[in-house]
Structures are given as structure tokens and as C-alpha cells.
matplotlib code that plots the C-alpha trace (Angstrom):
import matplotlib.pyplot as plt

x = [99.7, 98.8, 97.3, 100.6, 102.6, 100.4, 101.7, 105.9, 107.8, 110.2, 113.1, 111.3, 109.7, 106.4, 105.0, 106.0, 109.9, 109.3, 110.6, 107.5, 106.8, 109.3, 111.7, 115.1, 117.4, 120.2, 121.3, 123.9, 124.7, 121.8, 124.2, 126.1, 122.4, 120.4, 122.1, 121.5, 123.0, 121.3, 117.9, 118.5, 119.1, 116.5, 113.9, 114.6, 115.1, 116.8, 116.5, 118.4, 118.8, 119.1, 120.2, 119.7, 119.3, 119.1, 116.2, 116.3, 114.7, 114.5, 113.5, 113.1, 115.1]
y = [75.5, 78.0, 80.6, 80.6, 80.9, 84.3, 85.5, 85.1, 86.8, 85.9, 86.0, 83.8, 86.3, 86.9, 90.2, 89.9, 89.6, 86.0, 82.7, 81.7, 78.3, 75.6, 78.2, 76.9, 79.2, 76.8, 73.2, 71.6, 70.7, 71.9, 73.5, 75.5, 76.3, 77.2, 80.1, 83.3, 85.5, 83.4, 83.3, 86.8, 88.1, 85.9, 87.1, 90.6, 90.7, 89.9, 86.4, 83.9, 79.9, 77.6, 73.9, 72.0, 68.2, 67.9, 70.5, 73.6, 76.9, 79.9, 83.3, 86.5, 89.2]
z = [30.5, 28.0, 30.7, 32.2, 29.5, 28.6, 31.9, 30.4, 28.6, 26.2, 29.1, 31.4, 33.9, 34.8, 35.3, 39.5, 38.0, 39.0, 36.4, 34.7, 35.7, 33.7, 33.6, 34.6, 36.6, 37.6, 37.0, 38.9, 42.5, 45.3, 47.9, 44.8, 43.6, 46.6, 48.1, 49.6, 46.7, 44.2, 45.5, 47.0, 42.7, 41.4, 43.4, 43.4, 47.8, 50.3, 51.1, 53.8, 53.0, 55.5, 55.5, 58.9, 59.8, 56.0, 55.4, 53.5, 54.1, 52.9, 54.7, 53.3, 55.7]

ax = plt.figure().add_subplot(projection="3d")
ax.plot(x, y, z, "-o")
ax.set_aspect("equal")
plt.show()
């Protein structure tokens, strides 16, 4: 745990501009939380979320 938390910074993101692991972005309902404007902003790039036959995917575009 410590090596990754050398990675962090005190905001939450790693040098990529990624969450540090444990970080928590979002809490509440999964179809209000995985979307593509949320994932898209968090990740820096555009990305597309899919949910079909109960599975969920994410693509960057």
C-alpha cells in the first residue's frame, strides 16, 4: 500500500491524472455514476459506456 500511495497526491491523482487507488470518485446509484461525461472528465478523454444484457462497457472513442 505504501508504494502506491507514494505515487498520489494529496487530491487523489496519480502522476497519469488517474485516482490513486482507494480514491473514491462517486457514490450513489451505478447508471447515475457510470456515464460517458463522467468517465469521459475523470479520465481526461473521450470515453463511451455501454450497458447491454446487464453488462457494462466502456470504450475510449
Amino acid at each position: 500500500m505504501e508504494d502506491c500511495a507514494e505515487d498520489a497526491t494529496d487530491d487523489g491523482i496519480d502522476a497519469m491524472g488517474n485516482p490513486s487507488a482507494g480514491t473514491i470518485v462517486y457514490a450513489g446509484p451505478l447508471e447515475d455514476g457510470l456515464t460517458d461525461e463522467r468517465l469521459s472528465d475523470l479520465f481526461g478523454m473521450p470515453i463511451e459506456v455501454q450497458h447491454t444484457h446487464g453488462r457494462w462497457s466502456a470504450y475510449a472513442v
